[in-house]
C-alpha positions as CSV (number, residue, x, y, z in Angstrom):
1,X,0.0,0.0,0.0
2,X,1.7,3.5,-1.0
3,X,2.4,5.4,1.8
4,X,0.3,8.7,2.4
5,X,1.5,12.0,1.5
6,X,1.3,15.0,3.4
7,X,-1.1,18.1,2.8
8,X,0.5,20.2,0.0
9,X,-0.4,22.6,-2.6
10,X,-0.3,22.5,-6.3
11,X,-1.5,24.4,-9.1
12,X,-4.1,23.0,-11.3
13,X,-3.7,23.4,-14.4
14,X,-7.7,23.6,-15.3
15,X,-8.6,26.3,-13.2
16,X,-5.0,28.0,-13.1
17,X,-5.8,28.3,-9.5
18,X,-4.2,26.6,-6.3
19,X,-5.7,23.7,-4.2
20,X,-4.3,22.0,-1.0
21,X,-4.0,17.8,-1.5
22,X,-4.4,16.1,1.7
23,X,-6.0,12.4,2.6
24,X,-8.9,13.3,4.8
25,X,-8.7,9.3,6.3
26,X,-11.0,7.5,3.5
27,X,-9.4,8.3,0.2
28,X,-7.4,11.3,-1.2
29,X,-9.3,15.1,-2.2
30,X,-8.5,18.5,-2.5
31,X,-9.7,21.9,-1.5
32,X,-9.4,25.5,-3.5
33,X,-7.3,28.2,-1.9
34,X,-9.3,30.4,-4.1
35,X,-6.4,32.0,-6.1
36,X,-4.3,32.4,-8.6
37,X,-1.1,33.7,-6.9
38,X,1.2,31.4,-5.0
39,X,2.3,33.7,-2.1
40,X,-1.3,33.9,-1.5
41,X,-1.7,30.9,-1.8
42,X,1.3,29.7,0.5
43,X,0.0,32.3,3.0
44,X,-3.7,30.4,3.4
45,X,-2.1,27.5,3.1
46,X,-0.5,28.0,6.4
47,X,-4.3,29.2,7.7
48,X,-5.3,25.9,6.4
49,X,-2.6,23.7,8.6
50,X,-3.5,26.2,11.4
51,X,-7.1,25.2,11.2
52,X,-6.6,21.6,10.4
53,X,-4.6,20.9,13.2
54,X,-7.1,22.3,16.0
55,X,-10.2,20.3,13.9
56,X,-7.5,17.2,14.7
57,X,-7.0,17.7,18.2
58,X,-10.1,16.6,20.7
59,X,-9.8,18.4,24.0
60,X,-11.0,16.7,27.2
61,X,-11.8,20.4,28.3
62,X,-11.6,22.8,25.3
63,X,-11.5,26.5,25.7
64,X,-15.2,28.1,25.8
65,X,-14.0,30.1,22.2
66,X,-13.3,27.0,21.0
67,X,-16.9,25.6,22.1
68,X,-18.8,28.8,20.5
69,X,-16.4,28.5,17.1
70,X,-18.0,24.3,16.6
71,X,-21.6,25.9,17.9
72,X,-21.7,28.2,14.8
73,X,-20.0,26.2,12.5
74,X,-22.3,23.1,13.3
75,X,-25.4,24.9,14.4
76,X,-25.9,28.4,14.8
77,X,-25.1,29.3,10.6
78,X,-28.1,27.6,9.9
79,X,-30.3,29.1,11.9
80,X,-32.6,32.8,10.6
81,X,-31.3,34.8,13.5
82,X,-27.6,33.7,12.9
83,X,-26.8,37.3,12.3
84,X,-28.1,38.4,15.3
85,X,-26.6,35.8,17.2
86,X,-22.7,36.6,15.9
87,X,-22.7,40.1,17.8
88,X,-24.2,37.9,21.0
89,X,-21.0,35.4,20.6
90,X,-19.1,38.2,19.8
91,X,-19.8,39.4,23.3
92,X,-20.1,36.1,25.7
93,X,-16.1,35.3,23.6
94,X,-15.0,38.9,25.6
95,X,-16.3,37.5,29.0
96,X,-15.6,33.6,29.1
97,X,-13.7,33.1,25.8
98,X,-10.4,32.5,27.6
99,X,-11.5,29.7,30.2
100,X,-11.6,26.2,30.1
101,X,-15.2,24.9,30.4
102,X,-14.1,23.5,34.1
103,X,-12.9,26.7,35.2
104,X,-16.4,28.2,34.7
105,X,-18.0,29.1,38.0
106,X,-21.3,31.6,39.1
107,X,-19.1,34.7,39.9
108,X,-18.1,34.6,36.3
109,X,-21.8,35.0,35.3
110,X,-22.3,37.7,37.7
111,X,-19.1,39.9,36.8
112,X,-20.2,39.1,33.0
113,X,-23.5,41.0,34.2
114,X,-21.7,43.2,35.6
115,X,-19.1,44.0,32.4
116,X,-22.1,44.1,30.2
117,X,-24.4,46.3,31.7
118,X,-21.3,49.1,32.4
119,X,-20.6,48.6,28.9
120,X,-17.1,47.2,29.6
121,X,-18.3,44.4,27.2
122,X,-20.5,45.1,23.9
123,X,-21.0,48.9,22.3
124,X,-23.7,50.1,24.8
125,X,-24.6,49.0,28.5
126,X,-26.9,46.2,28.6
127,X,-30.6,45.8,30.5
128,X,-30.1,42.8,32.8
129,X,-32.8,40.8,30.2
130,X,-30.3,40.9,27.5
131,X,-27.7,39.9,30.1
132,X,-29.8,37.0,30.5
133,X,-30.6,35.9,27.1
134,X,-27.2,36.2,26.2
135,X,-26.5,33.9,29.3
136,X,-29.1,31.8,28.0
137,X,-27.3,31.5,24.5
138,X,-23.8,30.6,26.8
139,X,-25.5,27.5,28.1
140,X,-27.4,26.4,24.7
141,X,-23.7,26.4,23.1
142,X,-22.3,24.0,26.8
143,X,-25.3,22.4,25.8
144,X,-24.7,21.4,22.2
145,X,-20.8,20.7,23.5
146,X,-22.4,17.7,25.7
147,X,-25.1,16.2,23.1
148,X,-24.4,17.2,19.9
149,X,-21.3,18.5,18.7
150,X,-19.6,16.3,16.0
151,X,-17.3,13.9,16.0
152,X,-19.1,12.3,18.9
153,X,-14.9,12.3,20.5
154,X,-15.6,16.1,21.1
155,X,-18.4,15.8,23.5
156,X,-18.3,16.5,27.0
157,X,-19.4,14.8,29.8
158,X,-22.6,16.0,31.5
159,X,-21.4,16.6,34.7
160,X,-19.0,19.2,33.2
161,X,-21.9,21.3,32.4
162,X,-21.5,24.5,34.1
163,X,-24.3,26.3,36.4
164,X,-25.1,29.9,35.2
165,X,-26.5,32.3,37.8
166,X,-29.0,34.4,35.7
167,X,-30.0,37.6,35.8
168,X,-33.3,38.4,36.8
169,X,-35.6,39.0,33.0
170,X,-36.3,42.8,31.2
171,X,-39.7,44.0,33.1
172,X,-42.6,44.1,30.5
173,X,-42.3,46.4,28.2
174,X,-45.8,48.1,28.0
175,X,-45.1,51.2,26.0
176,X,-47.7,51.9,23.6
177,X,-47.5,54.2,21.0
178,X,-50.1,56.6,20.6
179,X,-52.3,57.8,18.1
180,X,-50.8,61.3,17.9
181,X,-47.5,59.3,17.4
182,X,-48.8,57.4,15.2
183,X,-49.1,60.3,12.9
184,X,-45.8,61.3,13.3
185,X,-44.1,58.2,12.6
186,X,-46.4,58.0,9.6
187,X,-45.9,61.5,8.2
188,X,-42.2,61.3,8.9
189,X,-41.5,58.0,6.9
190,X,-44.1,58.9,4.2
191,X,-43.7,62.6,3.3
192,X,-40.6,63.7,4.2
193,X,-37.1,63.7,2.5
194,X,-35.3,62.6,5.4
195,X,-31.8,63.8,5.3
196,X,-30.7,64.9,8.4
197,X,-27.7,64.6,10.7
198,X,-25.4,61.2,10.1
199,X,-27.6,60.3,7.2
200,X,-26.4,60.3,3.9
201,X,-27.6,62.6,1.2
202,X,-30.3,60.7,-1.4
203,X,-33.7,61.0,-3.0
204,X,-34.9,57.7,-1.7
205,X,-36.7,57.1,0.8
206,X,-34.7,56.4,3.5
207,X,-34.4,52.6,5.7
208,X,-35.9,53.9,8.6
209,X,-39.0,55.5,7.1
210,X,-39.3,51.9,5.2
211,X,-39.2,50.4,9.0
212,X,-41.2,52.5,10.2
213,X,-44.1,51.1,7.3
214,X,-43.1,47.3,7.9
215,X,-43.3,47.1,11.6
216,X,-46.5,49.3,11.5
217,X,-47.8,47.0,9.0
218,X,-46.8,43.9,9.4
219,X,-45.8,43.8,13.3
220,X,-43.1,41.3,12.7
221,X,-39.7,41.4,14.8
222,X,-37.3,43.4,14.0
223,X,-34.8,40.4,12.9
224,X,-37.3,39.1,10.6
225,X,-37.3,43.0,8.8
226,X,-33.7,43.2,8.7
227,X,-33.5,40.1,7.0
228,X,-36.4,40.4,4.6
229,X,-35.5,39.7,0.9
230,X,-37.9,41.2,-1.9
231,X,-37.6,37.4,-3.2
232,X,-39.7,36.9,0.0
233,X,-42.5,39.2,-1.1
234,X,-45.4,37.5,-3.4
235,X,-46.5,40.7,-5.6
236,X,-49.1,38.6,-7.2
237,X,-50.9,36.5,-3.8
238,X,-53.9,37.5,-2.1
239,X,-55.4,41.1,-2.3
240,X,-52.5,43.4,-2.0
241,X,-49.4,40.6,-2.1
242,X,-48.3,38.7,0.6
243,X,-44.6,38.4,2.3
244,X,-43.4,35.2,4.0
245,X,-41.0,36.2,6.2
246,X,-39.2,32.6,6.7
247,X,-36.2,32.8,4.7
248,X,-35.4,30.3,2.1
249,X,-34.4,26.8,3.3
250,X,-34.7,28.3,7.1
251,X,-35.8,26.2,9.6
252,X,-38.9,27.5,11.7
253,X,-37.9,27.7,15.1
254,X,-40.2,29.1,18.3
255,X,-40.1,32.8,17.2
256,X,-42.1,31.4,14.0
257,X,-41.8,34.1,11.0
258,X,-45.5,33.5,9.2
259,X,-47.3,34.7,5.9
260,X,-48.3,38.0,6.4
261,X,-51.0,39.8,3.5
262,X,-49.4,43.1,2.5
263,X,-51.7,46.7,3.0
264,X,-51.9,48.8,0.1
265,X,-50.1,51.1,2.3
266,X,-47.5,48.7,2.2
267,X,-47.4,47.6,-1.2
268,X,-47.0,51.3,-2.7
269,X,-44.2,51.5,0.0
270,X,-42.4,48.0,-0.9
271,X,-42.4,48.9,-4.5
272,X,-41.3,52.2,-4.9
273,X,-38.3,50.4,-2.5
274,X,-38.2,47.9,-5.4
275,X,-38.1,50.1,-8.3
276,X,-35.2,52.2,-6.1
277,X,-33.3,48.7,-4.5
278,X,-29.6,48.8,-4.4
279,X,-29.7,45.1,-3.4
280,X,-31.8,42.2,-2.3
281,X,-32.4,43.1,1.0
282,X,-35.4,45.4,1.6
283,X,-33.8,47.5,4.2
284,X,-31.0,48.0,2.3
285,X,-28.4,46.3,4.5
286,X,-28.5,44.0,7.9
287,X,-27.2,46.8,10.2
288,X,-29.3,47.5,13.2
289,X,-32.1,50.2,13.1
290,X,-32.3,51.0,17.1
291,X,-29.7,54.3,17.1
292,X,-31.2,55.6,14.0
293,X,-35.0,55.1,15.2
294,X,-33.4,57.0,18.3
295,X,-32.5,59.8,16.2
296,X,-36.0,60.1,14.5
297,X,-37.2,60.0,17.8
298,X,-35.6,62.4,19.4
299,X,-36.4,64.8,16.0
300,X,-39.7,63.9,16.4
301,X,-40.2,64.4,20.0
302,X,-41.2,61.0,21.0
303,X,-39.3,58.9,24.1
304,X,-39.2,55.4,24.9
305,X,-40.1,53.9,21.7
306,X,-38.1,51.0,20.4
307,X,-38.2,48.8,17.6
308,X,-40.2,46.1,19.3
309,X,-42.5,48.8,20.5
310,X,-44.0,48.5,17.0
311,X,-44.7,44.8,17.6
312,X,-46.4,45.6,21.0
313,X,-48.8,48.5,19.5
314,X,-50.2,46.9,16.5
315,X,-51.3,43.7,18.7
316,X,-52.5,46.1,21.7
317,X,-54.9,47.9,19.5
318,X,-56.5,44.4,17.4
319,X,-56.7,42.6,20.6
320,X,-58.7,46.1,22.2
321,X,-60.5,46.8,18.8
322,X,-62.0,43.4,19.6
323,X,-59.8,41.2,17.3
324,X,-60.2,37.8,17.8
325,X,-57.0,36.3,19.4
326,X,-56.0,33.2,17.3
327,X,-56.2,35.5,15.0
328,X,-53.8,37.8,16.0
329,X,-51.1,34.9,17.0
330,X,-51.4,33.9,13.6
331,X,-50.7,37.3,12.2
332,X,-47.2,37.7,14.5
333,X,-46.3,34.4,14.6
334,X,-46.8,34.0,18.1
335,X,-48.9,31.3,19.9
336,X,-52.5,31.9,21.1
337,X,-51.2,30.8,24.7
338,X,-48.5,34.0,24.2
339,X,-50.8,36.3,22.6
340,X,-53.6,35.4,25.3
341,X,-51.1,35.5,28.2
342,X,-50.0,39.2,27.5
343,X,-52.9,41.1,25.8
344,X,-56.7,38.9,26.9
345,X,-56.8,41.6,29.4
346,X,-57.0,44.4,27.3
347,X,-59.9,42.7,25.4
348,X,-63.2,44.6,25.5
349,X,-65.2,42.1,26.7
350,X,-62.6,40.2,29.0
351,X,-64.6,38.9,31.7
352,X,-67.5,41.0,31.1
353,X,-69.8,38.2,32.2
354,X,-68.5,38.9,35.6
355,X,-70.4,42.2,36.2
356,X,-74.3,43.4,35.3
């Protein structure tokens, strides 16, 4: 039997590109370097050895960066709030990606608290919800390292699962907007050019006034808007058009993105954005609207309003205009046990059989 060579690269002469040739165990293959130029390709070459050696090597008690780098690669990627979730690995890497899973012990999860909510971790101090959620995502990922992780060699055993002391959760967040700000929001995003400070110059309308429409309309979370294609939006289904907001080959998970009929509102909105698109994405790019919808805000005169405030108005007023509820959940993609949970209450005839 011929002896096995080790990885090296060559130049094929088909492509006029470089590829590495390594046996990956089971028979001999390649892999593209994805250039034409040998220094470059010599350079990620030595990336690929880098990268090759650590998928080699199975620690009994990898570093937690380690753990989160297999939890994307294996899991989160395929997921429809993958983008959301890099900037929350992003920051749980600053606060535990230097330990060993053993070394993991409460005090960490309270001085992570502690650095996100100062700010000392992330761009902008955290509410102690977030804190937790992005806790939450910390033990989904040890999680995954104990049950699922592949090669079956990699995972750990359960009793090295480490205890997270979480944060207490966000208060509810009952801000409603009002009709008077309504009509700001709608006369802002409709009629006027907006052009003001930190936004560049241009005669289209602008992503936030097309945010301000979609969550107003549609009162879908603000992940599913960001990620919105226009091959997600049906011009020629039901009366005005219809947008599903599950991405192609996505996987439904418990924040279910449904079929939601467009307004005509909408639709004269959506395709004047079409006619005008720089890309596929509706909103332009994926970056986050919150610090922008502050500005408008303050411009406008309006406090406490956030992106999911949107969400939280449109179901307020159908469930108090007397909307039925399973029909609501359907609409946001919520469940009727969610919906009836956090809004039955404001129904106009909740419990009315209770009184004369």
């Amino acid at each position: 039997m011929a002896a096995k060579l080790p990885p090296r690269i060559d130049l094929r002469p088909e492509t006029g590109k470089w590829y590495v040739y390594y046996n990956d165990g089971k028979r001999d293959t390649r892999s593209s370097l994805r250039t034409k130029d040998r220094a470059t390709a010599e350079v990620r070459f030595l990336g690929w050895l880098e990268q090759r050696q650590k998928d080699l090597i199975v620690e009994v008690d990898p570093l937690v960066s380690h753990c989160l780098e297999l939890w994307f690669d294996q899991h989160v990627q395929n997921l429809a709030t993958w983008q959301r979730l890099k900037s929350v690995i992003k920051n749980i890497n600053k606060g535990f990606g230097h330990l060993r899973v053993s070394e993991i012990t409460r005090k960490h999860s309270t001085d992570y608290t502690k650095a996100r909510m100062s700010a000392k971790i992330g761009r902008s101090c955290a509410t102690t919800g977030t804190c937790r959620l992005e806790l939450q995502e910390l033990r989904a990922c040890m999680r995954f390292m104990c049950e699922r992780v592949e090669p079956r060699d990699r995972r750990l055993p359960n009793d090295m699962m480490p205890y997270f002391d979480l944060p207490p959760a966000s208060p509810p967040r009952d801000r409603v907007i009002t009709k008077e700000e309504w009509d700001k929001y709608y006369d802002f995003a409709l009629n006027e050019n907006y052009n003001g400070q930190g936004v560049m110059l241009s005669n289209r309308r602008h992503r936030i006034q097309r945010f301000i429409v979609l969550a107003g309309e549609t009162a879908q979370r603000k992940t599913a808007i960001l990620t919105l294609t226009y091959d997600q939006v049906y011009w020629d289904q039901g009366k005005h058009g219809m947008i599903n907001f599950l991405p192609a080959g996505a996987i439904q998970t418990k924040k279910r993105r449904p079929w939601v009929p467009m307004s005509k509102l909408l639709r004269t909105v959506l395709e004047e954005a079409y006619d005008q698109r720089t890309g596929s994405w509706v909103m332009d790019k994926l970056t986050a609207v919150k610090s922008g919808l502050g500005r408008v805000n303050t411009m406008l005169g309006i406090e406490g309003v956030t992106p999911h405030t949107f969400r939280h108005t449109w179901a307020t007023n159908k469930i108090m205009a007397g909307v039925n509820i399973k029909d609501v959940a359907e609409f946001m993609g919520d469940t009727e046990k969610t919906v009836r949970d956090n809004y039955e209450h404001l129904a106009p005839n909740y419990l009315a059989h209770m009184v004369d």
